[in-house]
VOLUMTI-75002 format. One record per residue (C-alpha): residue in one letter; x, y, z. Coordinates in pm, whole numbers. Layout:
N
+---+--------+--------+--------+
! r !      X !      Y !      Z !
+---+--------+--------+--------+
! A !      X !      Y !      Z !
...
+---+--------+--------+--------+
This chain:
340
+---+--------+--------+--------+
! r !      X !      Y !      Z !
+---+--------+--------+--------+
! X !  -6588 ! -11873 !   9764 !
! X !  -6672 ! -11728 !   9451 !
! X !  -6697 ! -11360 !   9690 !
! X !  -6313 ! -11340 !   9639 !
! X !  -6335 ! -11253 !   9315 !
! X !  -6316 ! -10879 !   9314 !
! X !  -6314 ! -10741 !   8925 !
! X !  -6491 ! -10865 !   8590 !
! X !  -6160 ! -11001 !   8436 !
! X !  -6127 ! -11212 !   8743 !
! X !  -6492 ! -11353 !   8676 !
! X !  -6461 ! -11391 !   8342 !
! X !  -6146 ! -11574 !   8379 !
! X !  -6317 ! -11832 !   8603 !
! X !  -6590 ! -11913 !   8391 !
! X !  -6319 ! -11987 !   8139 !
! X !  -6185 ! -12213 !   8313 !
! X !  -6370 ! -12484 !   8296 !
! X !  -6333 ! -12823 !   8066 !
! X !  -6452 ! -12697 !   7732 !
! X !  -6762 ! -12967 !   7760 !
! X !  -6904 ! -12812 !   8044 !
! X !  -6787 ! -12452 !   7994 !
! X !  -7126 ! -12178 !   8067 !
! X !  -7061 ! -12016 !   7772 !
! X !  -7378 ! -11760 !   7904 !
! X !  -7198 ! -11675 !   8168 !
! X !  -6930 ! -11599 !   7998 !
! X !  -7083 ! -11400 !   7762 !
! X !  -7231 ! -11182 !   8051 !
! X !  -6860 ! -11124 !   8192 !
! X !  -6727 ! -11023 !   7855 !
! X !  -6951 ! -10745 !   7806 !
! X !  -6808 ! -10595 !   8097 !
! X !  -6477 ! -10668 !   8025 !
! X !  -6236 ! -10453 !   7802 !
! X !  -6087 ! -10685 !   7538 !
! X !  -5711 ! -10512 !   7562 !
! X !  -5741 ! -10545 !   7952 !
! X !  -5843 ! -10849 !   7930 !
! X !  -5598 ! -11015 !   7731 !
! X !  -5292 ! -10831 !   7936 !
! X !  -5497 ! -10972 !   8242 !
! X !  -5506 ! -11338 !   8100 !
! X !  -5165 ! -11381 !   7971 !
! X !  -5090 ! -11228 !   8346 !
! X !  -5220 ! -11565 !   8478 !
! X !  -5102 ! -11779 !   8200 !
! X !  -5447 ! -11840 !   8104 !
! X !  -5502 ! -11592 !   7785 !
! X !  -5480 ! -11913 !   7529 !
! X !  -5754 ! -12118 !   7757 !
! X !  -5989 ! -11764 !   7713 !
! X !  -5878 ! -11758 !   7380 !
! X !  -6069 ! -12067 !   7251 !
! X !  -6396 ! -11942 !   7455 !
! X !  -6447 ! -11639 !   7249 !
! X !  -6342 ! -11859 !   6963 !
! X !  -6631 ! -12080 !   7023 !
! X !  -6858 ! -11786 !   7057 !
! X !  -6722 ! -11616 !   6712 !
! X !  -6584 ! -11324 !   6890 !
! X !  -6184 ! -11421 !   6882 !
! X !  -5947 ! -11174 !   6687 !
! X !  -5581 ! -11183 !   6558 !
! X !  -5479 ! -11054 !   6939 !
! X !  -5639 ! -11394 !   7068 !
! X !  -5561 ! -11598 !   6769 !
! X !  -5190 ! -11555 !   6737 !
! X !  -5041 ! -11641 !   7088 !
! X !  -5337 ! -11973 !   7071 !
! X !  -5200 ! -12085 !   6734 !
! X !  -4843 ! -12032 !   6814 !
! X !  -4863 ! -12173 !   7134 !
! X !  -5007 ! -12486 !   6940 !
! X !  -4769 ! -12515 !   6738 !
! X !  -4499 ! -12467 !   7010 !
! X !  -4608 ! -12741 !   7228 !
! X !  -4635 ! -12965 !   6918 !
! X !  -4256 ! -12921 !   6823 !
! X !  -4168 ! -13014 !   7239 !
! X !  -4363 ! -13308 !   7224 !
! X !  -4233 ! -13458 !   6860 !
! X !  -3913 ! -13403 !   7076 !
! X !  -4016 ! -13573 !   7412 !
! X !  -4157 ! -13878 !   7204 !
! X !  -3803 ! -13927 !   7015 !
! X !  -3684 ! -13895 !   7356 !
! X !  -3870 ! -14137 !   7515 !
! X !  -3853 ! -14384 !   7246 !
! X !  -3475 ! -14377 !   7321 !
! X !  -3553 ! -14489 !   7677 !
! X !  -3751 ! -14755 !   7595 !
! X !  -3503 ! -14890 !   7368 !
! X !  -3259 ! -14899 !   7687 !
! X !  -3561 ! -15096 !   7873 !
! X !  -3609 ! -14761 !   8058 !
! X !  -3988 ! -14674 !   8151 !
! X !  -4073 ! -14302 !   8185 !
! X !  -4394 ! -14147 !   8314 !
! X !  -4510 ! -13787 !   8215 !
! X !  -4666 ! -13591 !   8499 !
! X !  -4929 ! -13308 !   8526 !
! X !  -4963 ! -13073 !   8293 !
! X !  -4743 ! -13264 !   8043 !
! X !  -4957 ! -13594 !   8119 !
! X !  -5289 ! -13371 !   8099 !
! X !  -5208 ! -13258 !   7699 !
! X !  -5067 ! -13582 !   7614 !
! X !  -5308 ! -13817 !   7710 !
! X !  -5606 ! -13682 !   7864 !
! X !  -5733 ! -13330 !   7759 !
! X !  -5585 ! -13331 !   7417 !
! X !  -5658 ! -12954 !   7337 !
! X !  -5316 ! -12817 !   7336 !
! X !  -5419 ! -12455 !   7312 !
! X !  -5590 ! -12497 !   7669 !
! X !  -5265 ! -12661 !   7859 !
! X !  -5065 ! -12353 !   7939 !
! X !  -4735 ! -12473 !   8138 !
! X !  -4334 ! -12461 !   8167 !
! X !  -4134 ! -12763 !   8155 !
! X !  -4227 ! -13085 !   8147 !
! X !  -4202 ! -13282 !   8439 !
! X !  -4118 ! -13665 !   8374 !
! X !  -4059 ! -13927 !   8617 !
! X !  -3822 ! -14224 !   8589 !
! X !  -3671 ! -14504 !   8867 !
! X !  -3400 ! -14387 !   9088 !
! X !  -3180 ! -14658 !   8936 !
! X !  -3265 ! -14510 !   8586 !
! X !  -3204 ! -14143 !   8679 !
! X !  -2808 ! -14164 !   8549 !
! X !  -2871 ! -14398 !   8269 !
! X !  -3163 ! -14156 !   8132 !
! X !  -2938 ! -13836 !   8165 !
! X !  -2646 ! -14030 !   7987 !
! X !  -2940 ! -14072 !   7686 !
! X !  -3054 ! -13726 !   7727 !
! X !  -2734 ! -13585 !   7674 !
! X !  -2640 ! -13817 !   7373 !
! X !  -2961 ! -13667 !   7196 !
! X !  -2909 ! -13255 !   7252 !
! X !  -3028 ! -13201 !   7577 !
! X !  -2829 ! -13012 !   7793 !
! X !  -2790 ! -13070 !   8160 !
! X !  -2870 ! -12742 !   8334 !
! X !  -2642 ! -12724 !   8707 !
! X !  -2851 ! -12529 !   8937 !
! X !  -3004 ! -12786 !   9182 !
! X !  -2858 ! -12980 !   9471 !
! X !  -3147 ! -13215 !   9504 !
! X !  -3021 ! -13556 !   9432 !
! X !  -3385 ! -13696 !   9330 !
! X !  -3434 ! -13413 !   9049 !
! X !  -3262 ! -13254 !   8765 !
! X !  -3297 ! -13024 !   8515 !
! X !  -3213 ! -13024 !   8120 !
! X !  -3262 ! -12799 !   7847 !
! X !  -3291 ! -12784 !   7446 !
! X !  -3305 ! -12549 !   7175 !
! X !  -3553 ! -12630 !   6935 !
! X !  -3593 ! -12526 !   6589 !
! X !  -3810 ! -12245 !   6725 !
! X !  -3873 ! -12253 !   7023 !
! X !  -3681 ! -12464 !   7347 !
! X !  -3781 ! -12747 !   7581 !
! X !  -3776 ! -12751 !   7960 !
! X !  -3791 ! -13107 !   8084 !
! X !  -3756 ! -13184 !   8505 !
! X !  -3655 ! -13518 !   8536 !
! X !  -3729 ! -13719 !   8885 !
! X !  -3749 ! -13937 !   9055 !
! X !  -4044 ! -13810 !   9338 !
! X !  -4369 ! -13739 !   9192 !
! X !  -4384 ! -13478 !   9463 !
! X !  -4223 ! -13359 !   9799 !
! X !  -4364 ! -13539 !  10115 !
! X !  -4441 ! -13237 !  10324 !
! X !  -4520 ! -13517 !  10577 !
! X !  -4162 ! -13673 !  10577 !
! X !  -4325 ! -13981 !  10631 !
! X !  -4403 ! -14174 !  10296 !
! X !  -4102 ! -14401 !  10131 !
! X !  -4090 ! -14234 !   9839 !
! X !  -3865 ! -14503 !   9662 !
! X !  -4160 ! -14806 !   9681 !
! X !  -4430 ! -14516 !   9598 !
! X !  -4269 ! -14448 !   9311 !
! X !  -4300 ! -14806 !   9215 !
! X !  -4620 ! -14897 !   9273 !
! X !  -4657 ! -14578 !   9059 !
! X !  -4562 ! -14749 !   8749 !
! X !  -4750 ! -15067 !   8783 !
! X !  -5014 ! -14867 !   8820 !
! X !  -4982 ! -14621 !   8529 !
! X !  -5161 ! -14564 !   8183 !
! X !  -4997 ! -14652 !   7864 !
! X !  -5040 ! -14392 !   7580 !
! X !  -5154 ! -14448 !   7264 !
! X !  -4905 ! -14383 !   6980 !
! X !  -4621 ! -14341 !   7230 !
! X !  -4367 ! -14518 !   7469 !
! X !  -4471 ! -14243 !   7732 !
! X !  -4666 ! -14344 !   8059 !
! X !  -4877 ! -14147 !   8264 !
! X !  -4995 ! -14193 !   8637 !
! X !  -5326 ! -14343 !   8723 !
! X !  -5600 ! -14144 !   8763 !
! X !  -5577 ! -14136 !   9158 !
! X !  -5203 ! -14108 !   9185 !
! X !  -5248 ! -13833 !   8938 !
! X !  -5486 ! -13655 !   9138 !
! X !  -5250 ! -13704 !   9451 !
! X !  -4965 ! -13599 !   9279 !
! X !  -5127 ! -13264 !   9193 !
! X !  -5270 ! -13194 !   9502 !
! X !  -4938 ! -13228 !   9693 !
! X !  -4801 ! -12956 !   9452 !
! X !  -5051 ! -12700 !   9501 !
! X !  -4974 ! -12806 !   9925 !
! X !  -4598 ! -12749 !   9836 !
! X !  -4707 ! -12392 !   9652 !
! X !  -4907 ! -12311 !   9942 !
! X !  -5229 ! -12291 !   9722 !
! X !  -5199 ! -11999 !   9600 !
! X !  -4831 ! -11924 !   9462 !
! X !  -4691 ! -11923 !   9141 !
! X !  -4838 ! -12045 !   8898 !
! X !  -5153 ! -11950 !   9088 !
! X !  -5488 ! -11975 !   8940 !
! X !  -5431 ! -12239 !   8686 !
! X !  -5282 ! -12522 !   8874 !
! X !  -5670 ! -12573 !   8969 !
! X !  -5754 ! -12669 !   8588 !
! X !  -5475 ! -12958 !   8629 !
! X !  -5719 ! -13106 !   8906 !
! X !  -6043 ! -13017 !   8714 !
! X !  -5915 ! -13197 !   8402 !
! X !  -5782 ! -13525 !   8568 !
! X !  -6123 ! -13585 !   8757 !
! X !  -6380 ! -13488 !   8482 !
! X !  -6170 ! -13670 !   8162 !
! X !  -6082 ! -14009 !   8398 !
! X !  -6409 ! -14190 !   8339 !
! X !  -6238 ! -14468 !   8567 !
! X !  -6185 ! -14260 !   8858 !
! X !  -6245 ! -14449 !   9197 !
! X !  -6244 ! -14218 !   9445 !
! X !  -6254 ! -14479 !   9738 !
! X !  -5867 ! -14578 !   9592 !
! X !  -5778 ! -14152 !   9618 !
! X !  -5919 ! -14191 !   9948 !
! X !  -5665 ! -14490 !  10085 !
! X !  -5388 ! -14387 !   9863 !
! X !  -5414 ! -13996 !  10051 !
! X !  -5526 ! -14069 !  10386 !
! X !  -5210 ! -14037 !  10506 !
! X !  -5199 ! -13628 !  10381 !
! X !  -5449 ! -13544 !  10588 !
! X !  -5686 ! -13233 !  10605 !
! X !  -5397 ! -13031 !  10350 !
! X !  -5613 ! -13278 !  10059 !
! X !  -5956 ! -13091 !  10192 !
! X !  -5846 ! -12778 !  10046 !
! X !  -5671 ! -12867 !   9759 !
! X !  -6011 ! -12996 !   9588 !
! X !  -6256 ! -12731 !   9775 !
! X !  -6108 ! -12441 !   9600 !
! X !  -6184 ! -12611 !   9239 !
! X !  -6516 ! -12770 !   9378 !
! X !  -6608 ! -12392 !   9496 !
! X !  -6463 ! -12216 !   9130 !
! X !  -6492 ! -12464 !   8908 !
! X !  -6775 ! -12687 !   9013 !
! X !  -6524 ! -12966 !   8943 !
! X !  -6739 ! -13265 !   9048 !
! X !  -6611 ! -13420 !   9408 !
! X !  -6891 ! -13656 !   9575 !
! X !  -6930 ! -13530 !   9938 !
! X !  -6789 ! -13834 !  10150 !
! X !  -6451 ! -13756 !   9931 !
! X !  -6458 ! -13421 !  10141 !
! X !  -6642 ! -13581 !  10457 !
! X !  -6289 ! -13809 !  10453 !
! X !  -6049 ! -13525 !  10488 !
! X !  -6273 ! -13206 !  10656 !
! X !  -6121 ! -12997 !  10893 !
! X !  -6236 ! -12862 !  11225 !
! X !  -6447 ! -12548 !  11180 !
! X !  -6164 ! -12303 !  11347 !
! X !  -5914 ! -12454 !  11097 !
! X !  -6118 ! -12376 !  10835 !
! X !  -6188 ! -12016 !  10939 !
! X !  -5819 ! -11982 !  10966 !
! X !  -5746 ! -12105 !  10639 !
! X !  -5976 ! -11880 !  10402 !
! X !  -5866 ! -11606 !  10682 !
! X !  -5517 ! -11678 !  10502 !
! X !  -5686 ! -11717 !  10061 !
! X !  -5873 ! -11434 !  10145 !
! X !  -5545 ! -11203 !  10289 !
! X !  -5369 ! -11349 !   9988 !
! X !  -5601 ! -11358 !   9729 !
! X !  -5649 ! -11617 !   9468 !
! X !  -5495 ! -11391 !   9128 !
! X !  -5173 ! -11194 !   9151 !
! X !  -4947 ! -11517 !   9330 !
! X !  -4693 ! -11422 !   9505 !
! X !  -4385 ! -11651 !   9440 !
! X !  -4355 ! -11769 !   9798 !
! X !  -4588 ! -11663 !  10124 !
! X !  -4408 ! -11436 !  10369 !
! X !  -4300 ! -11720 !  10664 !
! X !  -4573 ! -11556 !  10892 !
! X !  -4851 ! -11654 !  10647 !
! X !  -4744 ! -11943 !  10575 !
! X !  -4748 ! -12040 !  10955 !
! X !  -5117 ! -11884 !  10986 !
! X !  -5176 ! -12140 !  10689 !
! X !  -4987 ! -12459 !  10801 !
! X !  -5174 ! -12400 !  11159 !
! X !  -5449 ! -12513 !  10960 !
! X !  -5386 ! -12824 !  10833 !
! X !  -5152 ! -12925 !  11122 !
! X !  -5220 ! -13018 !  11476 !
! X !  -4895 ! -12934 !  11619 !
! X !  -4595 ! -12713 !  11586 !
! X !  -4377 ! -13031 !  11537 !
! X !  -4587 ! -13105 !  11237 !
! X !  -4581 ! -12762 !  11116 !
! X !  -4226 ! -12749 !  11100 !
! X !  -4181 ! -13087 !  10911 !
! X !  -4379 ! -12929 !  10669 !
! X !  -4177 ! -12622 !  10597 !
! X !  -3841 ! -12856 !  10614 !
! X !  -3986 ! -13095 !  10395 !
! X !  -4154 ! -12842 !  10114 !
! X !  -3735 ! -12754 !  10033 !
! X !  -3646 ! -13135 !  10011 !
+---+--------+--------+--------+
């Protein structure tokens, strides 16, 4: 898979992508050479990625003050949202409300704690549907600001102005969108939380391991794999399997069975890029037919894997969903169901 990458910048931003402990720091060398530093950095922050490259050439002494500035502020940007997302939270849990961070947000907190390599937008948290009012109520009462541009009953948005900088927070209650139609969402969500991960030095909650992984697969389904925010969501899954030392991938298996062959892909593009470690029965348990496969990477390779688009046109994303689909019935749940 690694023949879809078409320029050095593209290379050299895949070997950066790896977790920091297992990053080839050879191979990256032998992509910077070729690589020139001003392109490069307009390339990475093109991606959202430039702060992740950043701390490479740190490690290899070759950073400079247009690498070091966007990393440190970025640092100390994300630290200022999450001093205000744990006074937040500790307000919820003072009104017996339990709230669970998700990806990216659950990925810095708790479980790849180098800020300056978790590029992302707002933070998505996840409460019970019974708590969704109750939370806003407490939201509101400590200067967040309700933001009115979604109908979706199950998610909404709210916004505050930092001392420097601002927050973003989603607040749900799905952990993702069923493209199946066929999972009740409201018991998921439950046995969510008596499965999830307390945080040290924090009310906040994250998923389990395997529910994370889920979770994050289903998104990059919903973004068609290769949408915005393209390349990185791929790290998200990299991260969560190589920094959960308690993994069991026979409980993935069970809990995203009923996803189908859409899981195969999800975790064969980071597998193939990122040698993100997947045993081989994980991918025996969700393989699909050869012609489905074909027409798949038929699809990644028309699209590419840099430069996302923000949605597919409709006619590739048919070509795609004929993939992991059997039927036109299916297919069409799926597109119905990404906009619930």
């Amino acid at each position: 898979m690694k023949d879809l990458l078409q320029t050095p910048y593209e290379e050299m931003v895949i070997a950066c992508l790896k977790d920091s402990e297992k990053a080839d720091y050879d191979a990256i060398v032998s992509q910077y050479v070729h690589c020139n530093e001003r392109k490069l950095f307009e390339f990475a922050n093109q991606h959202e990625v430039a702060t992740i490259i950043a701390m490479r050439l740190r490690h290899l002494g070759k950073s400079s003050p247009l690498w070091n500035g966007p990393t440190d502020d970025w640092k100390y940007r994300l630290t200022q949202r999450f001093e205000k997302l744990d006074a937040l939270v500790s307000c919820l849990e003072a009104s017996n409300i339990r709230v669970m961070a998700l990806k990216n947000a659950a990925i810095a907190r708790a479980i790849y704690p180098v800020w300056e390599e978790c590029p992302m937008g707002n933070f998505d948290l996840l409460v019970l549907p019974e708590d969704l009012e109750r939370t806003g109520v407490i939201f509101a009462d400590n200067g967040m600001t309700h933001v009115e541009h979604t109908k979706k009953s199950f998610s909404q948005e709210y916004h505050a102005e930092l001392s420097d900088d601002e927050l973003w927070i989603k607040l749900q209650t799905r952990p993702f969108t069923d493209l199946t139609g066929t999972t009740d969402m409201s018991a998921f969500v439950r046995r969510m939380f008596d499965r999830s991960l307390s945080v040290d030095g924090t009310p906040l909650r994250i998923p389990s391991p395997e529910d994370h992984l889920l979770l994050i697969c289903m998104s990059i389904l919903r973004r068609r794999y290769v949408c915005v925010p393209g390349i990185r969501m791929y790290t998200e899954i990299d991260r969560v399997i190589r920094r959960s030392p308690s993994f069991t991938w026979n409980k993935f298996i069970e809990q995203a069975r009923f996803v189908g062959t859409a899981i195969y892909f999800a975790l064969y593009i980071p597998k193939m890029l990122l040698d993100t470690p997947i045993p081989e029965n994980v991918f025996d348990a969700f393989r699909p037919t050869k012609t489905a496969f074909t027409r798949f990477m038929r699809v990644i390779r028309q699209t590419g894997l840099f430069y996302p688009p923000k949605n597919l046109s409709f006619f590739r994303e048919c070509q795609m969903l004929s993939a992991l689909y059997a039927t036109p019935k299916d297919i069409c749940r799926a597109i119905y169901y990404r906009e619930r």
